[in-house]
Each structure stands twice: as C-alpha cells, then as structure tokens.
C-alpha positions as CSV (number, residue, x, y, z in Angstrom):
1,X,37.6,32.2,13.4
2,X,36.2,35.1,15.3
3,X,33.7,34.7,17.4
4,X,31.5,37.8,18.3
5,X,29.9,38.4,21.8
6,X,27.4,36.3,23.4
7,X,23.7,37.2,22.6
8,X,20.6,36.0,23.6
9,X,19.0,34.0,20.5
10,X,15.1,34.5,19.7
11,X,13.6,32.7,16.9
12,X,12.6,36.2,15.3
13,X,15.8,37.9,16.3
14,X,17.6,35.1,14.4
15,X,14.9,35.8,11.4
16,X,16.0,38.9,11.1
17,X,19.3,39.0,11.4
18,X,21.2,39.7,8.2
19,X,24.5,39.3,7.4
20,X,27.4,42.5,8.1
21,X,30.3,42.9,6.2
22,X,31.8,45.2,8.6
23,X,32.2,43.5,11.2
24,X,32.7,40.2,9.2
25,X,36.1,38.2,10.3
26,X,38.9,37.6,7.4
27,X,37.3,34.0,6.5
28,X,33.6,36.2,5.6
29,X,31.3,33.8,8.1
30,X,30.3,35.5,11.2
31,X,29.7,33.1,14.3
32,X,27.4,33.9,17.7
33,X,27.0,32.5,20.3
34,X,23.7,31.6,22.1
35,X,24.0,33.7,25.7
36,X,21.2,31.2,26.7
37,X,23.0,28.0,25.5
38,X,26.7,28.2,25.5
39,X,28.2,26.4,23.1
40,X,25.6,26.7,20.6
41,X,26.8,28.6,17.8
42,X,24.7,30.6,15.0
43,X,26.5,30.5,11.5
44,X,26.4,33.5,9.1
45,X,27.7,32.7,5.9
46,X,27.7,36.3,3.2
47,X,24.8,34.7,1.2
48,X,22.8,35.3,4.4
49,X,22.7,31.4,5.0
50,X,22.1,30.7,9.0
51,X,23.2,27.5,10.4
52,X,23.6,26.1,14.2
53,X,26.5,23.5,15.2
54,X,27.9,23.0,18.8
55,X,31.3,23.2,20.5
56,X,32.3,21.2,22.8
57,X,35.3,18.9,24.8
58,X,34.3,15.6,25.8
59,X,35.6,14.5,29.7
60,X,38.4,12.1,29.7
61,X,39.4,12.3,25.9
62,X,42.2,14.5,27.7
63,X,43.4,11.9,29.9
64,X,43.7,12.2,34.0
65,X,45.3,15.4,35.8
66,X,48.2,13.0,38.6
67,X,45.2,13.4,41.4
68,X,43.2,11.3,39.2
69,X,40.7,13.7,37.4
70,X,39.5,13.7,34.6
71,X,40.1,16.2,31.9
72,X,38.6,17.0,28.9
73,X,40.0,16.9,25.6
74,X,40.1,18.9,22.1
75,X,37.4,20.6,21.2
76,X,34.8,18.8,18.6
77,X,32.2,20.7,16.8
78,X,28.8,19.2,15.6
79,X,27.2,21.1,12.3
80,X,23.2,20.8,13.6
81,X,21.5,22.0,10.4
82,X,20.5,24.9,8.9
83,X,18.2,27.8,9.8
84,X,15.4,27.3,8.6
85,X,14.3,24.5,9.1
86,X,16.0,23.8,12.1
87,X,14.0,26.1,15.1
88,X,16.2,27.9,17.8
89,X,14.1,25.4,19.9
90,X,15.2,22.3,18.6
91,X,18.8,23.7,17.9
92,X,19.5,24.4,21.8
93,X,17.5,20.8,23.2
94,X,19.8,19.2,20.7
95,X,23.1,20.9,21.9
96,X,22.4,20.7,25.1
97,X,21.8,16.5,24.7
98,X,25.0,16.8,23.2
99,X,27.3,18.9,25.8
100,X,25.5,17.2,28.9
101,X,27.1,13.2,27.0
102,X,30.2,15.1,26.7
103,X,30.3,15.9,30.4
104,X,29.3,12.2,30.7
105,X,32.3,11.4,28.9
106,X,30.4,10.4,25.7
107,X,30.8,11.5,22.6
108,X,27.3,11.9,20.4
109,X,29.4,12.0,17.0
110,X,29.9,8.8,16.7
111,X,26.2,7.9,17.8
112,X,25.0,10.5,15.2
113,X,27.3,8.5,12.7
114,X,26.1,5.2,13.6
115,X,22.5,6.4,13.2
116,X,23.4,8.0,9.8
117,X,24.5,4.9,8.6
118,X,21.6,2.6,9.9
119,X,19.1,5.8,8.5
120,X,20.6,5.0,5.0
121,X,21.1,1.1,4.6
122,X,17.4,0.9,5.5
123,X,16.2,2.2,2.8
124,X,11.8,1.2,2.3
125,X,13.3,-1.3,-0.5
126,X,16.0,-2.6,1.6
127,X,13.8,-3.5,4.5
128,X,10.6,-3.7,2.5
129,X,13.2,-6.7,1.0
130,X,13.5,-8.5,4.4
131,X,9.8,-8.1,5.2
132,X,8.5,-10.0,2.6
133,X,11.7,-12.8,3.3
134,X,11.2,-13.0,6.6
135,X,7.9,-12.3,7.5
136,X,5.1,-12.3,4.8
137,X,6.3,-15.3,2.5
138,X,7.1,-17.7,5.2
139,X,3.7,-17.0,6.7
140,X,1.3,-15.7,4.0
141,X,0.0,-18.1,1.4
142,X,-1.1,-15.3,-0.8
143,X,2.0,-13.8,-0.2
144,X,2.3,-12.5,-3.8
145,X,-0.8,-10.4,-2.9
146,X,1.1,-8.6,-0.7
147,X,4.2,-8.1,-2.7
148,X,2.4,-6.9,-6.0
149,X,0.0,-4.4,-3.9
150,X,3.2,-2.6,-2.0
151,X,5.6,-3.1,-5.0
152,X,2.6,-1.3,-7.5
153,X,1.8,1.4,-5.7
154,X,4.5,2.0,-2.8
155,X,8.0,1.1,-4.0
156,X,8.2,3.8,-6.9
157,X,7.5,6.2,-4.2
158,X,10.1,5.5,-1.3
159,X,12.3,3.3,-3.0
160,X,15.4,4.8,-1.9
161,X,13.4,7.1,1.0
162,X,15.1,5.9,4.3
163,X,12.0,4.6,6.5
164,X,13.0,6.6,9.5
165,X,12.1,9.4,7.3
166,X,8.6,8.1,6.6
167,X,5.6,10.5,8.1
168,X,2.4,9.8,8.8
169,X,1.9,12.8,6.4
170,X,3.9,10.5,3.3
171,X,1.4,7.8,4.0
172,X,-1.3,10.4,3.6
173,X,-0.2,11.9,0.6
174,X,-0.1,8.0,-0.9
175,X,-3.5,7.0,-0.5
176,X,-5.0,10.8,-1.2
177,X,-3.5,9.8,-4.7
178,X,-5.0,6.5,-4.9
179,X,-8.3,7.7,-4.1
180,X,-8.6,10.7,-6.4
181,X,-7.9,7.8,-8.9
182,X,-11.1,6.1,-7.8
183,X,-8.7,3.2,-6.1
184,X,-10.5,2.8,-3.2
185,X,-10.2,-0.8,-2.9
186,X,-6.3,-0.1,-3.8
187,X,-5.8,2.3,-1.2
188,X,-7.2,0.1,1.7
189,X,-5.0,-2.7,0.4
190,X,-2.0,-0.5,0.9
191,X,-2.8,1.2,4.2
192,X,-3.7,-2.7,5.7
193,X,-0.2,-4.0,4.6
194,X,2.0,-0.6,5.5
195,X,-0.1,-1.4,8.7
196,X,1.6,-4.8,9.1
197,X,5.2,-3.5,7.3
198,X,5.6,-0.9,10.2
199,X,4.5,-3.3,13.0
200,X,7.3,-5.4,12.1
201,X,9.7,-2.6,11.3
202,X,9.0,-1.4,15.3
203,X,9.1,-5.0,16.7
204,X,12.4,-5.2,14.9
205,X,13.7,-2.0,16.2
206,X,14.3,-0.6,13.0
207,X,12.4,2.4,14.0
208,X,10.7,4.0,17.4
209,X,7.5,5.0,16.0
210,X,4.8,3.8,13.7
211,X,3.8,6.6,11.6
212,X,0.9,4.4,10.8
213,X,-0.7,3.9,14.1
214,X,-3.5,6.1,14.3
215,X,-4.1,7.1,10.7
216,X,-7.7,7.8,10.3
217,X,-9.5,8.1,6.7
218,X,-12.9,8.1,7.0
219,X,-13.0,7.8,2.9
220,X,-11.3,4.4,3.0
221,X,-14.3,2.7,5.3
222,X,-15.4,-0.6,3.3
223,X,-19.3,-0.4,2.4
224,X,-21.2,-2.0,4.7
225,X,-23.8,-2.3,1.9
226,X,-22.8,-6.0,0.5
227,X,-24.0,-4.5,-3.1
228,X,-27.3,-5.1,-5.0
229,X,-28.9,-7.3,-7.6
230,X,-29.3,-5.9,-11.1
231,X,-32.5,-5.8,-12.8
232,X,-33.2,-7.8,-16.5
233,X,-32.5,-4.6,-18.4
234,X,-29.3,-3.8,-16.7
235,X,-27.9,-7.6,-17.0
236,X,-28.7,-7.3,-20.9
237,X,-26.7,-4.0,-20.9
238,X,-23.4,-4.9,-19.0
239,X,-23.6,-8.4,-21.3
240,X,-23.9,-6.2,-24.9
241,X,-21.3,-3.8,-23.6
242,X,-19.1,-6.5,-22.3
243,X,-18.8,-8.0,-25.7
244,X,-18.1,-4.5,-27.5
245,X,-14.9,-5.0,-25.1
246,X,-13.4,-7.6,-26.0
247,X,-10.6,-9.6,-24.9
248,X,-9.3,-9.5,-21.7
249,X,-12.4,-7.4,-19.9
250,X,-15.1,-8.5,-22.0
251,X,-14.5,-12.0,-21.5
252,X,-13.7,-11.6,-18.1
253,X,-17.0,-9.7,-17.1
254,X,-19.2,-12.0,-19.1
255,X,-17.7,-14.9,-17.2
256,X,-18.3,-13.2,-13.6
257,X,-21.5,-12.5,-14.6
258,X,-22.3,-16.0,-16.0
259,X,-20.7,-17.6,-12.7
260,X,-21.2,-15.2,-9.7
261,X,-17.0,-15.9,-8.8
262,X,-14.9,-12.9,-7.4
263,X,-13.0,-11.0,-10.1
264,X,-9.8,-12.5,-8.6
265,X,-10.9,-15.6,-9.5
266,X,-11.2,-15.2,-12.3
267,X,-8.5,-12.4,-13.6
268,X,-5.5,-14.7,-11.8
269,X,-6.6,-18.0,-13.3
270,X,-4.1,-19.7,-15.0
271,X,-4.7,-22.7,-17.9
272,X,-3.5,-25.2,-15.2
273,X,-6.6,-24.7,-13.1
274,X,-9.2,-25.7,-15.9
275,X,-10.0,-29.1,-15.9
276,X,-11.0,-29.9,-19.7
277,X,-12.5,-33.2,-19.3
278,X,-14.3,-32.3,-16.4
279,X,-15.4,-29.1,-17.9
280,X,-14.3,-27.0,-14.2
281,X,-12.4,-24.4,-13.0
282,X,-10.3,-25.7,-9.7
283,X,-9.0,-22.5,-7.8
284,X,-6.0,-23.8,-5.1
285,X,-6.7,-22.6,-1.8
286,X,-3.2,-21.2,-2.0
287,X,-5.2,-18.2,-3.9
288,X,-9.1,-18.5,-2.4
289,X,-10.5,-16.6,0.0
290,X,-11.6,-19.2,2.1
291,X,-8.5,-21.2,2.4
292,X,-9.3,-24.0,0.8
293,X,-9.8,-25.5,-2.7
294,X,-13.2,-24.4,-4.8
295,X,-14.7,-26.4,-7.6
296,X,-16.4,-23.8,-10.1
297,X,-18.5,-26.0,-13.0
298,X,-18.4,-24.4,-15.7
299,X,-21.5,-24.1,-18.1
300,X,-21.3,-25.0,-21.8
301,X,-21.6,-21.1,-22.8
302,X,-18.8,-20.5,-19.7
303,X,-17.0,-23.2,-21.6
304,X,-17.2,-21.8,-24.7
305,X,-15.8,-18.7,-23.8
306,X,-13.1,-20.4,-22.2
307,X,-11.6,-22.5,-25.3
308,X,-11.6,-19.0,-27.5
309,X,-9.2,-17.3,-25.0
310,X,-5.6,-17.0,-26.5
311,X,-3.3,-19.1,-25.7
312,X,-0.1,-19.3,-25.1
313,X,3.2,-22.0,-24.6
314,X,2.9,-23.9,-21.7
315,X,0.2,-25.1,-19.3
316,X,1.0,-22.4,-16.5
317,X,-0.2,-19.3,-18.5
318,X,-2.5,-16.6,-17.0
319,X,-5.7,-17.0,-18.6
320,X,-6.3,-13.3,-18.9
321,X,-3.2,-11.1,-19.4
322,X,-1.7,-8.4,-21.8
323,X,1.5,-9.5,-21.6
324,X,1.5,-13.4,-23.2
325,X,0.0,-15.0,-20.2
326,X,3.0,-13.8,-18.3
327,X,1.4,-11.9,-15.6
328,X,-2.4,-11.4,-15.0
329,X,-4.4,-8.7,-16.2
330,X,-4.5,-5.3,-14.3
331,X,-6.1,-1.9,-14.9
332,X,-9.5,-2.9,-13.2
333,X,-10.8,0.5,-13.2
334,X,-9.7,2.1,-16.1
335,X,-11.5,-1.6,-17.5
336,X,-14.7,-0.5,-15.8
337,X,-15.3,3.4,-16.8
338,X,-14.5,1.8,-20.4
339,X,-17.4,-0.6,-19.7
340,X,-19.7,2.3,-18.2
341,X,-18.8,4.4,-21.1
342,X,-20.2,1.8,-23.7
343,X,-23.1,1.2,-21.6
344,X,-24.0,5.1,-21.3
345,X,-23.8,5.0,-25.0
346,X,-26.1,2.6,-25.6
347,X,-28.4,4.0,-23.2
348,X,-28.2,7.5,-25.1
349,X,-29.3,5.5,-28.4
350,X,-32.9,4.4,-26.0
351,X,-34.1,7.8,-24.7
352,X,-36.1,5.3,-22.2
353,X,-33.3,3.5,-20.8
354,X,-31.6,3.8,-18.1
355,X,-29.1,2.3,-15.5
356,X,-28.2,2.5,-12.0
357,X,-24.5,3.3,-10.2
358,X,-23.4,-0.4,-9.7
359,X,-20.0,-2.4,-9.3
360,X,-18.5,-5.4,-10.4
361,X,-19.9,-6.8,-7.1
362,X,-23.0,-7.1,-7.9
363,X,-22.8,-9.6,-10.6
364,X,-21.9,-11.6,-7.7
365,X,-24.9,-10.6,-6.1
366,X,-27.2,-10.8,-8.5
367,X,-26.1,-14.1,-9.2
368,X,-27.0,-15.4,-5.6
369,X,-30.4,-13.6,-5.8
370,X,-31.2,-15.0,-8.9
371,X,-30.4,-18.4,-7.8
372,X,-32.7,-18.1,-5.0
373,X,-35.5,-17.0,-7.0
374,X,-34.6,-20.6,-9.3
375,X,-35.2,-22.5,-5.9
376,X,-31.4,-23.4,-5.0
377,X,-31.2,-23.2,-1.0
378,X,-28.6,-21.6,1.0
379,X,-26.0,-24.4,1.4
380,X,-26.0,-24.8,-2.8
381,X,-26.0,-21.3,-3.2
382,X,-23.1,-20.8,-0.9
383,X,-20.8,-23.6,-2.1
384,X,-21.5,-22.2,-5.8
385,X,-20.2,-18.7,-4.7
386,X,-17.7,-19.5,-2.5
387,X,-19.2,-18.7,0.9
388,X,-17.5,-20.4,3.9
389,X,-20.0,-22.4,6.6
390,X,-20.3,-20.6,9.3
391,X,-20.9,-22.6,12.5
392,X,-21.0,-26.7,13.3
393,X,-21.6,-27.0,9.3
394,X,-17.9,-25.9,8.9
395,X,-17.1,-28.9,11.5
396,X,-19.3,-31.6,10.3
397,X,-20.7,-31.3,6.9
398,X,-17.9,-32.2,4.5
399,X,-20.5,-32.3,1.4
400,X,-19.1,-30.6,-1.4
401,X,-22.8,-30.2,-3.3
402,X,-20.8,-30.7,-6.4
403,X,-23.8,-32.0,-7.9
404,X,-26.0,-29.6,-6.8
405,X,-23.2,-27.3,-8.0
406,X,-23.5,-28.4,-11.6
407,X,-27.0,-27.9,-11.6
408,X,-27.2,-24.9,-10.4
409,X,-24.8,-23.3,-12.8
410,X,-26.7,-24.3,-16.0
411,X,-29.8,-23.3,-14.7
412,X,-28.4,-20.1,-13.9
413,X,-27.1,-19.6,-17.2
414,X,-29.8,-20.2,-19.2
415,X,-32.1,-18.0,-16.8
416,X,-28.9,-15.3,-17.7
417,X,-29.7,-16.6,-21.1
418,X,-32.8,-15.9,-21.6
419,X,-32.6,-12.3,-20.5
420,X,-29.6,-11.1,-22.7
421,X,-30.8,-13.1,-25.8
C-alpha cells in the first residue's frame, strides 16, 4: 500500500482533511504518516472515514545477528480506532506506549487481546453474579435487599455493558432517571450498593478506578427532618382514602397507620410470621432493622384486617402481593399519588378542607406522638415501634415490654378509632 510523505498531524488539519482521488493508491485508501510520531499512521478510506493504527517490529522476534544482537522482526500493525472519537492526542501517547514495548521486546497485541477478552467476560451481570455469591449473601442477612434493588433498577441497564466501560457519567444518567420518577429513596438505595459493588470490583482488580468515588448529588441527601405527626382531620382522610384502595395498598396503609411499623414490615410479611393464636405479627431479625426479632401485637381491628387478606397455598405466602403471594408487593409510589389523588378529591368535595405534603413516614410518627400524648413512656413507645436502646439499656435491660406492648396497641387503636369513625 502506498504510503504518502510524512506530515506533521494537527487535530484541525486532520479535521479537515478530505479524501483525494488523485493521488489515491490502486487499493483507494490513502495512508500518512505522523512526521511528529513515526509509525503512527492516518487512514483515509473514499467515504472520508479517518482512522489511526501503528507500525511497528518488535526486538528479538527476528532472532540474534552471530555477535549476539538482537534484531527485530516482521512488521505488526495495530488498528487504534477511528477519527473521531479517537484525538490525535491520544492516538500518538497510545503508539508511542506501543513502539517504546516493542523496543522492549514486548509485544502490546497480545496485552490488548488479553484485556479485550477480560473487558468482555466481565460483563455488570457476570460480575454483578460473583458479587452477590461471594460477597453480599455470605455476609448480608438482608441480602435479598440488595439483589432486588440492583437487579430492579441496574441490570436492565448494563446487563451485557462490560464494567470497565462504566462512567461516572452512566451512574449519573441512572439515578437522574430514578429521581425524575420521584424515587428518591430508590436512587439512594442504588447509589449505596453500586458504592459497595465497585469497591469490591477494585479490591478484586477487576478494574483500576471506581467511577463511583466521588459522585456527589446533593438531590439524594436523606431529610434530616424525621417527618411529622398528622393532625385528626388528616388521619380521617388517609383512613377513608385508604379504603377507596383497596387490596394490597389500602390494607397495607390502614395497617401502618393502625400500628406505627415501617412499610417494609409490613409489605414483605409473609403468612408464616402471624402468630394466630397469639394474635402477633413476629418479624425475623433476618428482615428487621434492628437485627433482631420484633414482636408487633396486633389489635382486634389490625386482626381483622388481617384474616380478610387473600390467601393463598401454603404457609410461606407474601401477605401483600399481586402476583399469588409469590413475591411482595412493589410500586410504592405510583401506590401513593393513587392515595393523594383520592384524598385531593375528597378534599375538593369540602371547600374547607385541606391537607398538608406528608409521607408514609409519618404514620409512623404520628403514631409515636400520639402514644405519648396516651401516657406510654419512652422505653414502651420504643419497643412498640421498633427503636433500638441506645446505651447501657441495650446491654442490661433484656425486657421485652410485651405487656406494655399489648396495651399500648389497643389503646392506640381505639384513640385512631375514635377519630376516623
């Protein structure tokens, strides 16, 4: 192939350069040669596509002259990439790492091929595979957690996307989505455990550099504000609305607000966990906050939503699903502007009603307030809710204030009662 004169590349002198048929060898590509970078060639094909590779003979591939030399062998070309968006920059650093290992006696092909094959078996769902094997389910109870938020909203997006190839800017792009969807609590989720994924994809070597470390989003900072407690008339609307829901979100909100439990608890309960004699719901520590088993009584009214739940085969069903009890229920938001929606209508029906932003959070909340205002202290309050001890009680005071507990719970209901009646 003919090769025309050296020339001295610039990045716009490369830009402009268009491909001429006069002076155009039999084969129709044109070839140049860097004057700055020898070796570094500049591809022209007649559809005006620019590419770079490298020439180059690799010392001792030609054996020894008889004083002992070395000498170099064939010549080996290396296709670079094309122009754009490979930079005349990053086109001669790149041939120049690759003639200076030649003179070394090393050839970079077979590196290149090496890392072309370790870039495509590790795939995110390869790896993102081995992660969860080897170091999330050994080692995190609520492993499934993990898996469901990176399998929901991460694997259908770099499935087969090498993680080598993963950006800071991909990351980005994957929580922007998740919070113009109002996922805030979804997109913290996923940046926390990409956070630990790429930790142990560097420790492992599987990559150089985190494209995580650093990421800043001041739009995922969790609330400092714990939430609020809901006045009478706003307790009676959430309850009417709740039951224009229906199964699974109407049951489940008027049990969060009858109980004060997180909406975990309650959303990934299965049957196995209620205690029908004992009239209690008994959530493992495998899946509570706290690490360790919580006892949740259960009112008669709780109880009687409870027994008018579907049901399905078995005794390992989830108790609120939309898919026979196979998995629990999901679509928390979408649940929640369908409950503001009712609400908002109901409020357009009393010209002097009205409602304040709140979240699901503040049943919780307003439970605990309310509770106070009945006369419960602290340590009840706490072990109702769910709130670890904090200090030498967490040593010493193995009380469970089940009891108290019980108490609690139907006083609380029929205060809750009372007000949505």
């Amino acid at each position: 192939m003919k090769t025309l004169n050296r020339k001295r590349f610039t990045q716009q002198g490369i830009e402009r350069l268009c491909y001429d048929k006069a002076v155009a060898p039999p084969s129709g590509r044109i070839e140049i040669e860097d004057e700055a970078c020898p070796g570094l060639l500049l591809r022209v094909t007649p559809r005006n596509v620019k590419s770079f590779s490298v020439i180059y003979r690799v010392i001792g591939e030609g054996g020894t002259s008889p004083k002992g030399r070395l000498l170099a062998g064939k010549q080996h070309r290396i296709t670079l990439g094309a122009s754009p968006p490979l930079e005349l920059t990053a086109a001669r650093r790149q041939a120049r790492d690759i003639i200076q290992a030649a003179t070394e006696g090393r050839d970079l092909r077979t590196e290149r091929r090496e890392k072309n094959l370790v870039r495509s078996v590790n795939t995110f769902e390869a790896v993102f595979k081995r992660f969860m094997e080897i170091e999330i389910i050994p080692n995190v109870e609520a492993w499934k957690n993990v898996d469901g938020v990176l399998r929901r909203h991460v694997l259908p997006h770099w499935a087969r996307t090498p993680v080598h190839d993963i950006r800071r800017s991909h990351i980005h792009e994957l929580i922007d989505e998740l919070v113009k969807q109002g996922k805030h609590g979804s997109a913290r989720e996923v940046r926390k455990h990409l956070s630990r994924f790429f930790n142990w994809v560097v420790d492992r070597e599987i990559i150089a550099d985190n494209p995580i470390h650093g990421l800043k989003r001041g739009d995922l900072q969790a609330s400092e504000e714990a939430g609020r407690a809901l006045s009478d008339h706003e307790i009676r609307y959430i309850w009417r609305a709740s039951l224009s829901l229906g199964y699974p979100f109407g049951s489940l909100y008027q049990l969060l607000l009858l109980t004060g439990q997180r909406r975990t608890e309650w959303a990934a309960a299965s049957r196995s966990e209620i205690n029908a004699d004992k009239r209690w719901l008994e959530i493992p520590k495998a899946r509570y906050k706290g690490d360790r088993d919580h006892l949740v009584p259960l009112g008669s009214t709780v109880w009687s939503i409870v027994e008018k739940l579907p049901t399905w085969t078995g005794n390992d069903y989830f108790l609120f699903s939309s898919k026979d009890g196979k998995v629990p229920v999901s679509g928390f938001s979408k649940a929640k502007i369908r409950l503001d929606q009712e609400i908002r209508r109901m409020i357009t029906e009393d010209p002097a009603a009205s409602i304040l932003p709140y979240r699901i959070h503040d049943l919780r909340v307003t439970c605990e307030t309310r509770l106070a205002t009945l006369g419960f202290n602290q340590d009840v309050r706490d072990a109702l809710i769910g709130h670890a001890k904090s200090g030498l009680q967490k040593t010493y005071n193995k009380y469970d204030y089940l009891r108290e507990k019980c108490e609690a719970v139907v006083a609380y209901e029929t205060h809750i009662l009372s007000l949505v009646a």
